[in-house]
C-alpha positions, 0 to 999 in steps of 0.5 A: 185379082188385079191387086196380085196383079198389079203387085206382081209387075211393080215388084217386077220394075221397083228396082228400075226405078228408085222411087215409091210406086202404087196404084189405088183403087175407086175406094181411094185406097193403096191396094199394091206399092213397091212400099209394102208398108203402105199398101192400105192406106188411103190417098184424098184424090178424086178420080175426075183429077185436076183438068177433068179429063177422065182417063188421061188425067195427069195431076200432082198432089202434095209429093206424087204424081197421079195418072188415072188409067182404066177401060176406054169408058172411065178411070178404075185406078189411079197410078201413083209414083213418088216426086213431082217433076217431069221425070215422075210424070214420065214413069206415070206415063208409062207405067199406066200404059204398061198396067192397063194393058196387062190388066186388058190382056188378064180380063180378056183371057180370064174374065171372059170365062166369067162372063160366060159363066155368069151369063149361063147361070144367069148371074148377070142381068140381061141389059147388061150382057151386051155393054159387057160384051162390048168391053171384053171385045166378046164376038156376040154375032156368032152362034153357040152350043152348050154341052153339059158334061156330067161325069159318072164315074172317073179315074181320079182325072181332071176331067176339066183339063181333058176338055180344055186340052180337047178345046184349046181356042179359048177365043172361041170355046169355053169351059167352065166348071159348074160343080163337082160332076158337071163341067160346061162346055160353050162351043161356037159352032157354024150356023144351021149345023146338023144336030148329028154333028153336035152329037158326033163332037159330045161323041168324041168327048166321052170316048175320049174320057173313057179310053184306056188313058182316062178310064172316066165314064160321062153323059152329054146334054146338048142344048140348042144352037143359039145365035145370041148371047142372051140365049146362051142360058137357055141352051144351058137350061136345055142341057140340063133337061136333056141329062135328065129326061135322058136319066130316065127315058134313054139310060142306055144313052151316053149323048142325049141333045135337047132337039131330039128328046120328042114326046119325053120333053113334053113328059118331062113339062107335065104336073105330076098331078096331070101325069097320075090323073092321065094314068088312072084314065088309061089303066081304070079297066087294070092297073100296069102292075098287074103285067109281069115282066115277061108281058112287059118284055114282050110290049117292049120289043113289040114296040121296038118291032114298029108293031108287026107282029111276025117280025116281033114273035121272030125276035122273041123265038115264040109262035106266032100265035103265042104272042097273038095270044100275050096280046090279047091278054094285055088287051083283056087287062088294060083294055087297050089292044096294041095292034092298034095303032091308036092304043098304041100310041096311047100305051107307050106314052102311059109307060113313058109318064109311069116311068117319069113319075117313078123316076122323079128327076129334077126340074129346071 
């Protein structure tokens, strides 16, 4: 990329001035000149220069002048212009200024974006991520949020653009795309915010993505608000649990945050062997295929109804004694009566690991 774009501002100022102008790269190679015949070639320089002063070297060799330019921490390039006069180490001068510049602004508006994403990915190794913070002058002392977006369905949009127009501080927030479906989005957000604020603002995104402009239906995995960057990809990590537990324990839910996942998490951790050996203990007296679906409607809602049964048997429009009379005929398959608190609990959870086991989803 910085070939193109230190091609782009020589061709831009060959005409001012009438003499050759290049730029090499650590690989002592041509890599833009206003003579396109010469990009490719290799110039026999050494980046430490004639008075080894690292960047600010000034030097001539043969018909050129050269001048090192890079980052504050060692030179990546070496500008070249064609004569050997004070007027050639003038341009020098300047055009080195005038490319380093540019090419700080270019990494600091697009390289950010792929440090971001490297760091979540985890393609960067951790020792590393502080030095290359420092060198895009990243703000690493703020708090941060990962949101994974996952499209379901869509419109033929740009979902990515949707969510860039949404979050325009590409200071602040960041958007990278992580395949076909997902994109993610990094949110600086307040310290200590409220997990229902984060789930008002992945709100937001998906009733934007679905109104009648876009007509794109997606879910929201929130992961935790992290304070440092090396955190920031196990907040990505948590994103991706959250859209997976929430695939197959909360299907109706469209924002699913990792914080709010409860016993569903712990599910989800679990060796599938342990899953199968918990479910053969509960159901050794009968096995959950036995219930029809009309009893395991009636479980569902006598959970939803915090296990009172006059409140239950209102919601279903039956006796009170038909369904005192359901309860007592799961009791006698499965063994477990669920007026009781204990057998409950343990009931639930049994349908919550069968319904895991059943869904199989990926792990991260």
């Amino acid at each position: 990329m910085s070939n193109r774009l230190f091609q782009g501002v020589i061709h831009q100022i060959k005409d001012a001035i009438d003499r050759t102008v290049g730029v090499i790269d650590e690989n002592y190679t041509v890599i833009a000149c206003s003579d396109l015949g010469k990009i490719g070639e290799t110039h026999e320089v050494m980046f430490a220069g004639a008075g080894g002063n690292g960047v600010s070297d000034t030097f001539v060799r043969g018909q050129y002048t050269y001048k090192m330019f890079g980052t504050p921490q060692r030179a990546e390039y070496i500008l070249f212009v064609e004569g050997n006069d004070p007027q050639a180490a003038k341009y020098a001068a300047i055009l080195s200024i005038s490319l380093s510049n540019i090419k700080f602004y270019y990494d600091e508006k697009y390289d950010r974006g792929n440090f971001i994403k490297n760091v979540i990915l985890e393609n960067i190794l951790s020792n590393d991520i502080n030095l290359k913070a420092r060198e895009l002058r990243f703000n690493s002392d703020v708090a941060r949020t990962v949101f994974l977006i996952r499209v379901t369905s869509n419109n033929d949009v740009s979902v990515f653009d949707i969510i860039q127009n949404l979050f325009p501080d590409k200071n602040k927030d960041f958007i990278i795309n992580i395949s076909e479906t997902d994109i993610a989005l990094v949110k600086e957000t307040k310290p200590g915010i409220e997990s229902s604020d984060l789930e008002n603002l992945a709100g937001s995104i998906v009733d934007t993505l679905a109104s009648e402009f876009y007509y794109t239906h997606a879910v929201v995995g929130i992961g935790s608000t992290v304070e440092s960057l090396k955190e920031l990809a196990r907040s990505f990590k948590e994103a991706q649990v959250a859209l997976e537990v929430g695939k197959v324990f909360d299907t109706e839910k469209a924002i699913v945050s990792y914080d709010n996942l409860g016993i569903a998490r712990l599910i989800y951790h679990l060796p599938t062997t342990l899953c199968e050996s918990f479910l053969r203990e509960v159901f050794k007296r009968g096995s959950i295929e036995s219930l029809d679906q009309e009893t395991l409607f009636t479980i569902q809602k006598f959970f939803e109804n915090n296990l009172n049964v006059s409140e239950t048997s209102r919601k279903l429009f039956v006796h009170r004694n038909t369904l005192v009379y359901r309860l007592e005929k799961i009791k006698k398959i499965t063994g477990l009566d669920l007026r009781e608190f204990d057998h409950a609990i343990i009931f639930k959870i049994a349908l919550m690991v069968k319904k895991y086991l059943r869904a199989n989803p990926i792990k991260y």
